[in-house]
N, C-alpha and C positions, 0 to 999 in steps of 0.2 A: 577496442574495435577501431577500426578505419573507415572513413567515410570521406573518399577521394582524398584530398591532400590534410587534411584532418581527421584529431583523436578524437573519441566521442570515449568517455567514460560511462561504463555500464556494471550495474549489479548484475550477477546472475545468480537467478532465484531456480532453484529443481524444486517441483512438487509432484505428487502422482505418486501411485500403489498400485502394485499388481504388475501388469503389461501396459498399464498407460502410463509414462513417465512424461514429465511436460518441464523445459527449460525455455525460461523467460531472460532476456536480456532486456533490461531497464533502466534505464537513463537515471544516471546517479542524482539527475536534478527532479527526477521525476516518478511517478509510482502512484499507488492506489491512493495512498493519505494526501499527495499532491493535489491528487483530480479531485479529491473529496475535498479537503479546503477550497479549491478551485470553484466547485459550484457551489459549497455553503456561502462561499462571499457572492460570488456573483447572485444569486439570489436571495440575499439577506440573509440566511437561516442561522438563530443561535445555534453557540454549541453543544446547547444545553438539550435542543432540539432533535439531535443528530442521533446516530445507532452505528457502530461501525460492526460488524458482523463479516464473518467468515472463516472458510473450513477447508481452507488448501491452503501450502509452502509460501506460494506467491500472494497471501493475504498478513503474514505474519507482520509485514514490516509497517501494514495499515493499522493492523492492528497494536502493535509495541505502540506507534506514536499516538495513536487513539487516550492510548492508556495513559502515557507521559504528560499528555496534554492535557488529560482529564477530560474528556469529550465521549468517552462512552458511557452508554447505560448500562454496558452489562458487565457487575461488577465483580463475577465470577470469572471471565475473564482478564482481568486489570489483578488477580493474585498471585 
């Protein structure tokens, strides 16, 4: 993408079924697991603490690093 005389690098994420289809363009430095590290630190919370959950396209990549990082509880997900 362009953003005036600069490139911005962006994922894009499709998620949606049916007649609602939903395309996300997301900042390669940035994303769900970003924001969530982002407030777990600013707020002190272990990671131990934490739950990443979700159930659309654009949660996948919260969820993959969730799992890598070892940071979720739900371990039905992380197989």
């Amino acid at each position: 993408m362009v953003n005036g005389n600069s490139v911005v690098q962006v994922r894009i994420i499709l998620s949606g079924t049916g007649d609602w289809r939903y395309m996300d363009c997301v900042s390669i430095k940035g994303g769900k697991l970003e924001a969530l590290e982002r407030v777990r630190t600013l707020f002190s919370v272990p990671r131990e603490r934490c739950v990443a959950a979700g159930d659309s396209g654009n949660d996948i990549l919260m969820l993959e690093g969730a799992c890598r990082r070892g940071q979720s509880n739900l371990s039905s997900a992380c197989s």
